[in-house]
C-alpha positions in Angstrom: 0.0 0.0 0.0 1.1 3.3 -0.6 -0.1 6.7 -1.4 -0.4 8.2 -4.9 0.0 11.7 -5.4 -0.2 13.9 -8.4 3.1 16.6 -8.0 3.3 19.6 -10.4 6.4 18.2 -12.5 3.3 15.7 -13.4 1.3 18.5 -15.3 1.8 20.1 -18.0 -0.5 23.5 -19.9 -1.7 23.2 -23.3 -3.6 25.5 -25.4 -7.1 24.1 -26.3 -9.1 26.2 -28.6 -7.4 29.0 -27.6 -7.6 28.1 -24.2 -5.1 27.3 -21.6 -5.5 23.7 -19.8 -3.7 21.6 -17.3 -3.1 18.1 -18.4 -1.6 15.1 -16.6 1.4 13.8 -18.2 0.8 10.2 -19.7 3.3 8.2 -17.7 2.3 9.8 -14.5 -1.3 8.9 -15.1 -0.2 5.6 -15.9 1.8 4.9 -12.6 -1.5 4.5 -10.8 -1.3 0.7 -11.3 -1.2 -2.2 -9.0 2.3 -2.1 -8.0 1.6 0.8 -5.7 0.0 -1.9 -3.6 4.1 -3.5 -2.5 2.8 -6.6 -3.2 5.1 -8.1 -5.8 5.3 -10.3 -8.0 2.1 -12.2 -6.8 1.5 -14.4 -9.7 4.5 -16.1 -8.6 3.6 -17.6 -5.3 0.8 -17.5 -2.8 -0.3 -18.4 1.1 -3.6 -19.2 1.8 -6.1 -16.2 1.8 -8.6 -16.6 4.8 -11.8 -14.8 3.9 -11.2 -14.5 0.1 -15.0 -16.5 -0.5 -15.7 -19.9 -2.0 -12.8 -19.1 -4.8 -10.4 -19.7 -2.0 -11.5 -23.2 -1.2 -10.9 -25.1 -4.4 -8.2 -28.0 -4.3 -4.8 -26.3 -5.0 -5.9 -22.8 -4.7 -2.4 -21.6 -4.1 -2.1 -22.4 -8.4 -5.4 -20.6 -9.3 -5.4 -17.7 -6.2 -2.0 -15.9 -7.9 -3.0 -15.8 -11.4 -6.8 -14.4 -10.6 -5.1 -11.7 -8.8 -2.7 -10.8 -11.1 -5.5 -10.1 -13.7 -8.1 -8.5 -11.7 -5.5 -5.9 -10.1 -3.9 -5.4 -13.4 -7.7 -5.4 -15.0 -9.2 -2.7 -12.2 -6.2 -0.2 -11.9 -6.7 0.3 -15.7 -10.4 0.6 -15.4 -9.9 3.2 -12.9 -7.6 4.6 -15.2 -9.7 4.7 -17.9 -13.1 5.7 -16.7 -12.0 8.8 -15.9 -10.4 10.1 -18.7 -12.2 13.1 -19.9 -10.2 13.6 -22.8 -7.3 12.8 -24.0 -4.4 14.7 -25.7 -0.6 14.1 -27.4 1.0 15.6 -24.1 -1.5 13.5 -21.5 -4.9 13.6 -20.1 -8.1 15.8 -18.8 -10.0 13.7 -16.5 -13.7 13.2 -15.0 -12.5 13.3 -11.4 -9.2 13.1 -9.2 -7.9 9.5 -8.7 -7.4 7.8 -5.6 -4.5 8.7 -3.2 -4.6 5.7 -1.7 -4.8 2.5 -2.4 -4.4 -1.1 0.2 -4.9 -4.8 -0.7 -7.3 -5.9 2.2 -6.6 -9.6 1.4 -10.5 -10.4 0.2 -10.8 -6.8 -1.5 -9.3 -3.0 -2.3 -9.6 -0.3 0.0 -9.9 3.0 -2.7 -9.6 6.8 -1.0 -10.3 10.0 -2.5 -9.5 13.1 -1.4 -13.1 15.0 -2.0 -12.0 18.3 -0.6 -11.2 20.1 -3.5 -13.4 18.4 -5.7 -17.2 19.6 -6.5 -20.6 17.4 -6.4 -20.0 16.5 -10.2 -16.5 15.3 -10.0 -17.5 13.2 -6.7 -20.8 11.5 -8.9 -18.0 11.1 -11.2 -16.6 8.3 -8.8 -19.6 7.0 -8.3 -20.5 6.6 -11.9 -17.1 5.1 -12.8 -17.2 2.3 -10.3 -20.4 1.6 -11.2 -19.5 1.6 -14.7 -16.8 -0.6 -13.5 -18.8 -3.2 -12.1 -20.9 -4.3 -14.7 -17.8 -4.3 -16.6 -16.8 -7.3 -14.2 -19.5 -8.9 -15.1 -19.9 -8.1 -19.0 -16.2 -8.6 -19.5 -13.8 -9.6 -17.0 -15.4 -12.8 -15.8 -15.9 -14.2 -18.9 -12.2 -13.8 -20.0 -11.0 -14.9 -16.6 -13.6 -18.2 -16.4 -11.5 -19.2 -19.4 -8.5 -19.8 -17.3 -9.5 -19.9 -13.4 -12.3 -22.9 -11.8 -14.9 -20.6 -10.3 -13.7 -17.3 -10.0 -15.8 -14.4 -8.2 -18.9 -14.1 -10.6 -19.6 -10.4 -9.6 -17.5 -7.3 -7.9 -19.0 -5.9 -5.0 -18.7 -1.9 -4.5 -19.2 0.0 -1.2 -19.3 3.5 -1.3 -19.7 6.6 1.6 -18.2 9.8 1.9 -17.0 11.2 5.5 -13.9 12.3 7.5 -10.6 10.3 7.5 -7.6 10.3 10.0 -4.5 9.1 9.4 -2.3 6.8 11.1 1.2 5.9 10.6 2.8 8.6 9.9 0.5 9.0 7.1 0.6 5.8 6.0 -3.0 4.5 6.4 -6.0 5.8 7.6 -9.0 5.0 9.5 -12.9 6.5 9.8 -16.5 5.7 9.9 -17.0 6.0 5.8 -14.8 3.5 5.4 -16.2 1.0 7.9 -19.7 2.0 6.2 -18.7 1.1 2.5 -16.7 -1.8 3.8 -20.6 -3.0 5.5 -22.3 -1.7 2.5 -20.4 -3.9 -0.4 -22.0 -6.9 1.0 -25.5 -5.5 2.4 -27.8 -8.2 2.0 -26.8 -9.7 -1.7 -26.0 -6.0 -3.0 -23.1 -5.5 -5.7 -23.6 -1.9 -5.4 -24.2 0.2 -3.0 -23.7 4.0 -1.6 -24.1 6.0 0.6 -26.9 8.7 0.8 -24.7 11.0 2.9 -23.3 13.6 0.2 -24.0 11.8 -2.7 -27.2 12.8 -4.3 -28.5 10.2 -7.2 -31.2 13.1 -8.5 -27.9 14.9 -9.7 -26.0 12.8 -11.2 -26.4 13.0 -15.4 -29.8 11.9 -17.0 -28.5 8.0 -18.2 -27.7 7.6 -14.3 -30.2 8.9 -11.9 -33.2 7.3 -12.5 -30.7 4.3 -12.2 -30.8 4.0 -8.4 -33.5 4.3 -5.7 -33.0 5.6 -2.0 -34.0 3.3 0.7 -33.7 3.3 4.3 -32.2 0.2 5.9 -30.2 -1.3 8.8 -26.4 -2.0 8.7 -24.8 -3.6 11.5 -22.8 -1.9 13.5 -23.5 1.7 11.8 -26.9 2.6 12.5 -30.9 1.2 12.1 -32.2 3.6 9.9 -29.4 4.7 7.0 -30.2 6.0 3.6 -28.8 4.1 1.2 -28.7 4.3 -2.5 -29.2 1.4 -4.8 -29.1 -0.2 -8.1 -33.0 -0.3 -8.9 -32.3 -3.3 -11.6 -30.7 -5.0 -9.1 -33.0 -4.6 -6.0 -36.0 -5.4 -8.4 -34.5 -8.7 -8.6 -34.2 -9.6 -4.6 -36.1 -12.0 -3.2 -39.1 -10.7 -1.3 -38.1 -11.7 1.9 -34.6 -9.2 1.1 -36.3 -6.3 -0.6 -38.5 -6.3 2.8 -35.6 -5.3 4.8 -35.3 -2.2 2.9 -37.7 0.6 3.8 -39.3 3.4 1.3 -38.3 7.0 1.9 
């Protein structure tokens, strides 16, 4: 794990129709990859993950654990990368949003941080949107490929998202805070892929194609609270079971 940080040397101004724009510089946008996770080579060799679901408990998963990871990190940095590019030029890139200054391997997921302080309510939907655009690209693209190569990898990527005050630890190294307890409770909240938080993140704001996308509900998560908004993928709560969609309550 280690921060990633965007310095000045990493910009560069162009003119663009006879306006002046700051760009990131190709190879600095492109050094927010896996590797600033520290964890090596890890196609190579691998101890048993406890917690990393079902995949996990396959004869020989030290053989199939490696080579899954080494795809899906490779796979999601670049998504990440890609989604938000706004536009892109011969000196480097506009993009939708900031990316992540931090990102940790949590041994059965990723732990991504933004920094939303300078960043307005469009830029943080932009987030949103992206992993959510990211997901379905799991699904739609990644699993297939993967199936062709691993016995019964993850079939979908679960997302958690929430907004809130961070602290750091360590010198700076990691951090800690209530948001990222709630999106780690939120990526599995009753047979959810996608969720986020209500708490400064308005759907009804987000572009046209995406906010009749997701519904507000109220609902309990342990160890948070009994009555959070939440905001979810309507396609996907229409297809709960009744018994789950009953533990979600109208707003």
């Amino acid at each position: 794990m280690a921060t990633f940080k965007i310095e000045k040397s990493g910009l560069v101004t162009i003119k663009d129709s006879d306006k002046s724009i700051s760009v990131i510089k190709k190879d600095v946008y492109d050094s927010f990859n896996q590797d600033i996770l520290g964890l090596g080579k890890i196609q190579t060799k691998s101890k048993q993950l406890e917690g990393f679901t079902n995949f996990c408990k396959q004869i020989d998963p030290q053989l199939a654990v490696p080579e899954y990871l080494s795809d899906f990190l490779n796979w999601i940095f670049e998504e990440i990368r890609k989604e938000l590019i706004e536009k892109t030029y011969p000196e480097g890139y506009t993009t939708w949003s900031d990316l992540p200054f931090l990102a940790k391997y949590l041994g059965d997921g990723i732990l991504f941080l933004w920094n939303t302080e300078g960043m307005d309510d469009t830029k943080i939907q932009n987030v949103v949107i992206s992993l959510f655009e990211i997901c379905k690209k799991y699904t739609a693209e990644f699993y297939p490929n993967i199936s062709k190569k691993i016995i019964s990898p993850p079939t979908k990527l679960r997302c958690g998202i929430a907004r809130g005050a961070i602290y750091s630890v360590g010198n700076g190294n990691d951090f800690v805070g209530p948001c990222i307890n709630m999106s780690a409770r939120l990526q599995k909240l009753n047979a959810l892929t996608f969720c986020f938080s209500r708490r400064g993140i308005d759907p009804s704001q987000m572009e046209e194609t995406y906010c009749s996308d997701f519904i507000v509900k109220r609902v309990n998560i342990r160890g948070i609270g009994e009555d959070e908004l939440v905001c979810i993928y309507k396609e996907e709560y229409d297809g709960l079971s009744k018994e789950d969609q009953e533990k979600f309550i109208d707003v």
